[in-house]
Every structure is written in C-alpha cells, then in structure tokens.
N, C-alpha and C positions, 0 to 999 in steps of 0.2 A: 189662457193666462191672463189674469188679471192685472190691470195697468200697462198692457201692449193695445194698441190698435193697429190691424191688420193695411197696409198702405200698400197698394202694387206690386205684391212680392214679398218684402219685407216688415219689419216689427219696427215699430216706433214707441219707444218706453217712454211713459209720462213719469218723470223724479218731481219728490219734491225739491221747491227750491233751497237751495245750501243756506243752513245758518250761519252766523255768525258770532264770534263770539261776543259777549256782552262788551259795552265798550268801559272803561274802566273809569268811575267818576269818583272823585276826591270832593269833598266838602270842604269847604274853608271857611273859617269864622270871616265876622264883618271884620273885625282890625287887620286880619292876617289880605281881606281885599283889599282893605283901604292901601296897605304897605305895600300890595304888588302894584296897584294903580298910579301909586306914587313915583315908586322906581320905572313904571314905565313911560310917565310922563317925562319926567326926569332925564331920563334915557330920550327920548324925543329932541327936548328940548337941545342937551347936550350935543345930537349928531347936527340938529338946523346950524346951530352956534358957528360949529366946525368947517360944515359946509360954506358958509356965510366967512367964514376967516382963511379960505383957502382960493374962496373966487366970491370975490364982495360983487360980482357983477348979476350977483342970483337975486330973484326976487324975494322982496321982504317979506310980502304975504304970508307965505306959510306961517313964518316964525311969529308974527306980526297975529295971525286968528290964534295960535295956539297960545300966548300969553293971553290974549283977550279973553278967552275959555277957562285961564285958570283966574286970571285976577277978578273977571264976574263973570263966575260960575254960578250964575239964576238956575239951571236947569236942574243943575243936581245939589245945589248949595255949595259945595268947594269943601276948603277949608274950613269952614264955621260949622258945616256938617262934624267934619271927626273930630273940633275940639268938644263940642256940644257931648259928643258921644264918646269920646274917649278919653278928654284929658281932664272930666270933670271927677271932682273924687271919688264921689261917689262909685263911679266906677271900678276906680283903681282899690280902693276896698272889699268891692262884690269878686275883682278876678286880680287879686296877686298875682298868682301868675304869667299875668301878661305885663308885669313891669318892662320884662326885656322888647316886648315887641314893640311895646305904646314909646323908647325909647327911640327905637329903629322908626316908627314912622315921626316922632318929633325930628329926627335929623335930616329925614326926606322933604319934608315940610323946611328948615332950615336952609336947606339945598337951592329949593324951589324957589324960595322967597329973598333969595343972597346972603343968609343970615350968619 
C-alpha cells in the first residue's frame, strides 16, 4: 500500500498536510487608508484623553509621544501627506467620486487638529 510505512505491527499513513482555506484580502484605495488611519488614531487619542480624566494620576507619556507623532509626523509626512494628495483639485476632478470620502477624512483631520 502505497503511503503506509510498515512500524512494529502496525501502518503508519503519511497525509498530506491540511489546507487551508485562502485567507480573504480586501484592497482598499489610498483615501479609504488614509480615513481608517485617521479614525484609528482619533480613537487612540480619544481613549488616553479619558483615561487621563478619570485618574490624572497616569502617566503623560503616552499621550504626550502620540501627539508628538502626529504634530511631526517626519516619518510618514502626516497631514501634509493627504492634503498634497487628496485635497488638491486636481484630484477631486480625476475621482468625483470620492467627494464623500475626502469629506469624511477632512473631518477626521478637523477632529484631530481641535478644529
């Protein structure tokens, strides 16, 4: 029998191992990251705040690197990145369509900035 090796007595079946199924990947445009990056900093930002106003006794740090990361954001550009690339007209001519989204990340950005 092909794929048993005989062991002291008994069969020992070599299987292949178990696939799996593929795993399931969604593509998302640049704006549609830039807008979840947004809400999840946003969201960050929000819970330290909270924390910070229910026991001021926590360290500031956290909150204290994560503003410094958005106000100079050298690494990745920040904000000046998605106005360059998205709120310039150009763009908003090439994709009407994304009127509603490039909305939704101005107000994340508003959020972000106290505006």
């Amino acid at each position: 029998m092909q794929g048993c090796e005989p062991t002291g007595g008994s069969l020992l079946m070599l299987l292949p191992p178990p696939t799996l199924p593929p795993f399931p990947q969604e593509e998302i445009s640049p704006l549609e990251n830039a807008i979840e990056t947004m809400e999840r900093t946003n969201e960050r930002i929000s819970n330290i705040v909270q924390q910070h106003a229910w026991d001021s006794s926590l360290p500031a740090h956290p909150l204290s690197m994560l503003l410094s990361g958005i106000v100079d954001a050298g690494v990745m550009g920040g904000l000046a990145n998605y106005e360059k690339a998205f709120f310039h007209p150009k763009y908003l001519q090439e994709h009407p369509e994304d009127q509603d989204k490039i909305d939704i990340l101005k107000q994340q950005i508003a959020l972000q900035v106290g505006g």
